[in-house]
C-alpha positions in Angstrom: -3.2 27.2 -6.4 -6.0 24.7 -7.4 -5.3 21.1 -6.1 -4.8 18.7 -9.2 -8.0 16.4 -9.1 -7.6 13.5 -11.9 -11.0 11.8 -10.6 -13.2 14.8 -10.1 -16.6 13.8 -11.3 -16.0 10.1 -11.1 -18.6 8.2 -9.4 -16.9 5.2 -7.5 -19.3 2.8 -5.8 -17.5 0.3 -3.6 -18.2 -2.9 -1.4 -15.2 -3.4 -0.4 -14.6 -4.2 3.1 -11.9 -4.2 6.0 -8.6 -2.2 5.1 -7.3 -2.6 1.0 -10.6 -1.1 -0.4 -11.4 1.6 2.3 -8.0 2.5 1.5 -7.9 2.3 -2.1 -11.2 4.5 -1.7 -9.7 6.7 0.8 -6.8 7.9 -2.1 -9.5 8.3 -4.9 -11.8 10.4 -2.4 -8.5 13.0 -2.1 -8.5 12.2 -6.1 -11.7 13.8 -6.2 -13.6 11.1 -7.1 -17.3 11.4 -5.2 -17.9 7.9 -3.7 -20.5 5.8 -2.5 -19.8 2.2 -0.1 -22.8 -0.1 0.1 -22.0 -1.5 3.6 -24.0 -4.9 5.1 -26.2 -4.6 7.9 -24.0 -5.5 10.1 -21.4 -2.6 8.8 -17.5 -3.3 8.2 -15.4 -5.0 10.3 -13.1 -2.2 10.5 -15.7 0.2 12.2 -16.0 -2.6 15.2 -12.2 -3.5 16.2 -10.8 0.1 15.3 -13.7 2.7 14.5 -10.3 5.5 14.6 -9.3 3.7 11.5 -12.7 3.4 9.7 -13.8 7.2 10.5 -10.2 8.7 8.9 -11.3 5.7 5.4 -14.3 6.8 5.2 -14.3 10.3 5.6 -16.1 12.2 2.7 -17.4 8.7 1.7 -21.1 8.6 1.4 -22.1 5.1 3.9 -25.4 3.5 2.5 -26.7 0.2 3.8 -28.3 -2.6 1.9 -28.1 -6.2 2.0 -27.1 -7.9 -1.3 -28.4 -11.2 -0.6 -32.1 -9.6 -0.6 -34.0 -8.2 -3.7 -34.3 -5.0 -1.9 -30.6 -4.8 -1.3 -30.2 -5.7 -5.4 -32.3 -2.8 -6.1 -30.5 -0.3 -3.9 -26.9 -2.3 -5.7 -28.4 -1.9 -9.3 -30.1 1.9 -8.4 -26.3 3.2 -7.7 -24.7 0.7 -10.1 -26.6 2.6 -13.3 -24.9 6.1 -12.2 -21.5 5.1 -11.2 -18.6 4.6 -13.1 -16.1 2.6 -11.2 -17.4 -0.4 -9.0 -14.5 -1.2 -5.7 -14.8 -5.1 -4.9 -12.9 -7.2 -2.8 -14.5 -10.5 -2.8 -13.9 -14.0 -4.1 -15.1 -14.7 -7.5 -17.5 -17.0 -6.1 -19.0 -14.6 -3.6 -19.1 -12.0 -6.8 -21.5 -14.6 -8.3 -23.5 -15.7 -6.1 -24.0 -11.7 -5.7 -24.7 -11.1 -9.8 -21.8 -9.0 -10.1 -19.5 -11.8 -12.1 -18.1 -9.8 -14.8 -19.9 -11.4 -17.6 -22.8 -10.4 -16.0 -22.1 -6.9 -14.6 -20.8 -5.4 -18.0 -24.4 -6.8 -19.7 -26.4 -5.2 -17.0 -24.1 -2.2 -16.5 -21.4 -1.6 -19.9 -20.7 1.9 -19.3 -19.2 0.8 -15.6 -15.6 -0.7 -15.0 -15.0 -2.4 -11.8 -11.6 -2.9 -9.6 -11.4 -6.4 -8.1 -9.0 -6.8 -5.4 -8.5 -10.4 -4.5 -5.8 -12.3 -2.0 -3.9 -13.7 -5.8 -5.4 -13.9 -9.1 -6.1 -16.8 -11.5 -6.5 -20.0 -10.5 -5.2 -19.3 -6.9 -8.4 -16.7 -6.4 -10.5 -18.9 -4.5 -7.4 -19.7 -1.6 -8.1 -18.0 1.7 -5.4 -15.2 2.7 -4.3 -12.1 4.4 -1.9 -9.9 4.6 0.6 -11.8 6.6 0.5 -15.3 4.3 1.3 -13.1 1.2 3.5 -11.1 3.0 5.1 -14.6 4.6 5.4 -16.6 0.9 7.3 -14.0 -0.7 9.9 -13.8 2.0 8.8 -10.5 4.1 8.2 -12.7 7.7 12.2 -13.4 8.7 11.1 -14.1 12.6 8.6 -14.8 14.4 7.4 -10.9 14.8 4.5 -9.6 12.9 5.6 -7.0 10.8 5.4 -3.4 11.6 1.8 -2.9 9.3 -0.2 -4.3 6.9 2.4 -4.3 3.7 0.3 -5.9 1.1 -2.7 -4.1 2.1 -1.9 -1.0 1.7 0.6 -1.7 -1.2 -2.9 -3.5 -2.6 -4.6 -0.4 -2.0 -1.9 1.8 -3.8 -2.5 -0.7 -6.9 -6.0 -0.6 -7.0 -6.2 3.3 -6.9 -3.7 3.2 -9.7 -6.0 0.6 -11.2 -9.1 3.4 -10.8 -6.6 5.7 -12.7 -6.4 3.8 -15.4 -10.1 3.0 -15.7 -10.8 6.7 -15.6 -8.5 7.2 -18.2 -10.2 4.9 -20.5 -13.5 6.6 -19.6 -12.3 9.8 -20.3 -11.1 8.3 -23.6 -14.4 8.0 -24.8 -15.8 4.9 -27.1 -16.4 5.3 -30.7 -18.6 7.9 -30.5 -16.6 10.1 -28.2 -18.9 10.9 -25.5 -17.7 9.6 -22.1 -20.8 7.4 -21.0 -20.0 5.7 -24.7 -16.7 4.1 -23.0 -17.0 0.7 -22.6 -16.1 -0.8 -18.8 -13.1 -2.3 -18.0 -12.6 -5.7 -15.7 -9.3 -4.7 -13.6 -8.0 -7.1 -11.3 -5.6 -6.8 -8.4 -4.2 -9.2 -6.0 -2.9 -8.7 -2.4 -0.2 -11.2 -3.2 1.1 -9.6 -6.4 1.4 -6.4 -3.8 3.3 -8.5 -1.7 6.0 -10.0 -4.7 6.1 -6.0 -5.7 7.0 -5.0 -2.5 9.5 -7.7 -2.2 11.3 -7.0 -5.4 14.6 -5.5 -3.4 14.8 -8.4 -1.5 14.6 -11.3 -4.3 17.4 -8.8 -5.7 20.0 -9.4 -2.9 19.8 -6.1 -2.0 17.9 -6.4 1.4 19.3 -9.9 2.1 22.0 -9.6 5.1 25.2 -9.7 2.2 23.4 -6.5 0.3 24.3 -2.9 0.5 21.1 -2.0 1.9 20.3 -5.5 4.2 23.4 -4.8 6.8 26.5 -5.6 4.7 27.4 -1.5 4.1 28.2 0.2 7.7 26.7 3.0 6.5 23.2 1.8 6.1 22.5 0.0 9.3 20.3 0.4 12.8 22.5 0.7 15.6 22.4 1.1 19.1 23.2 3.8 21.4 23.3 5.1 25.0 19.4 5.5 25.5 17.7 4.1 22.5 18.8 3.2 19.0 19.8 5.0 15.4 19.0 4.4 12.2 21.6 5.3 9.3 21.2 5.5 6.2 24.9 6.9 5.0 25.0 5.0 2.0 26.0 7.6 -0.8 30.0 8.0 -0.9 29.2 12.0 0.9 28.0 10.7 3.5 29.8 7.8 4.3 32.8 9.8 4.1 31.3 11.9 6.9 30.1 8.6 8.9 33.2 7.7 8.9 34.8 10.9 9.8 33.0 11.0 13.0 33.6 7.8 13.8 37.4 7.6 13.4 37.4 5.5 10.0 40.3 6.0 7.8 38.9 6.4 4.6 35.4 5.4 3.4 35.9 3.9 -0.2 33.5 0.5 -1.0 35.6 -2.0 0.4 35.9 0.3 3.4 32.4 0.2 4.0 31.5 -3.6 3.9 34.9 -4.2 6.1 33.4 -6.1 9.4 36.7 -3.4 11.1 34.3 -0.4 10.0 31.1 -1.7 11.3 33.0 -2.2 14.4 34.3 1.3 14.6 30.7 2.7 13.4 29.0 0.5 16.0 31.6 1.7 19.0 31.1 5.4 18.3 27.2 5.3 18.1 27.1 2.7 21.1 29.0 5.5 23.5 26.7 8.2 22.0 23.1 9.6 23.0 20.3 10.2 21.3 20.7 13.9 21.8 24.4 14.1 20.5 23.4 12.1 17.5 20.6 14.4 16.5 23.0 17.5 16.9 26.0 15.6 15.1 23.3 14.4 11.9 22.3 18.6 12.0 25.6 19.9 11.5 27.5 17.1 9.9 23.8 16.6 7.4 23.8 13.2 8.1 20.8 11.1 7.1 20.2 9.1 10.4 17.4 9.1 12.6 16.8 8.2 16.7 14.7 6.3 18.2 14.2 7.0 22.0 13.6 4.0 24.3 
């Protein structure tokens, strides 16, 4: 069976650097979309302090160099620019500018071409320096003093501006008046890292992951415990499963009020403590429990 391609034939030209781009690239690439990076001379970050990371981003990605602050590099820009469809950015408005690419500008010189700009926030906040961990850190995702276990807002930036590529090829493939596709007027999309964050972050604004929610540590059944020789996690939150949680653990009954009883987590916490990983592998196999084990 034929792979479903909604980008085939889309020309994507990107100068987006580090990780939400090459990502966002990466997903339109396996879309079908044939792209094209302009990279400095001096290449991406990424390829320097992980080149395992940038080789898997950029495979099937066509790597040109040219240096946009030249008239050379401007040529090269403007050469792919006239046969693309989608331009990938990820700079500051002002660096857009100074580069001729402000929007104003880019859909006189180009119409037929939409662009994706992913920025740290949008409106008046664009200028603001930021990463992943501030956005990730003002919309409550940074409880300790850990650094979280990836790059969140990233990748969830990435996931928006591939959806935001959808949506320009969808307009494209829409057709302007006429109804030919290079008739399509461009679209200006915008996507910011720190709307990524606030999406991701939904379930916790919510109650839901905050330590009195069903899925933040208040249910028994939905909880990371500890064991002999590592840790699990569970994730028995459906009244089935619960029921069997609590079967295996010596719990009389396992209505609601059952399973947000601090007696419960006790018992829960006591059985998985005196277990191993092994036995709780074998027990979520044949009781078809949703936990997982983490050796140490």
């Amino acid at each position: 069976m034929t792979s479903f391609a909604p980008l085939r034939g889309i020309r994507i030209l990107s100068l987006a650097l580090n990780l939400p781009g090459p990502a966002a690239l990466m997903r339109c690439r396996g879309f079908g979309a044939i792209c094209t990076k302009l990279e400095p001379p001096a290449g991406d970050p990424m390829g320097h302090y992980n080149a395992v990371a940038y080789t898997e981003l950029h495979a099937g990605v066509q790597v040109l160099q040219a240096d946009l602050k030249t008239s050379e590099g401007q040529q090269v820009l403007h050469a792919e620019l006239a046969r693309s469809d989608i331009l990938l950015t990820s700079f500051r408005p002002s660096a857009l500018a100074k580069l001729g690419l402000a929007w104003k500008e880019l859909h006189a010189r180009h119409p037929h071409v939409s662009q994706v700009a992913i920025v740290g926030a949008r409106g008046e906040r664009a200028e603001e320096p930021g990463h992943d961990l501030t956005y990730l850190a003002e919309n409550g995702l940074v409880p300790g003093l850990e650094l979280p276990a990836t790059l969140y807002a990233d990748m969830a930036g990435s996931l928006m501006a591939s959806e935001a590529v959808l949506q320009a090829a969808v307009r494209r493939h829409a057709g302007g008046a006429g109804g030919g596709e290079r008739d399509a007027q461009g679209l200006y999309l915008e996507v910011g890292l720190s709307d990524a964050a606030a999406y991701l972050a939904l379930p916790h604004r919510w109650g839901l992951t905050q330590p009195s929610g069903s899925v933040g540590g208040a249910h028994a059944g939905y909880r990371v415990y500890a064991c002999r020789d590592g840790r699990v996690a569970v994730a028995a939150l459906e009244p089935h499963f619960a029921a069997r949680l609590c079967e295996a653990a010596g719990v009389a009954g396992a209505d609601v009020k059952t399973m947000f009883a601090p007696g419960t987590h006790a018992a829960v916490q006591a059985f998985l403590a005196a277990s191993t990983c092994a036995e709780l592998d074998s027990l979520a196999a044949e009781r078809d429990l949703p936990m997982h084990t983490m050796r140490q």
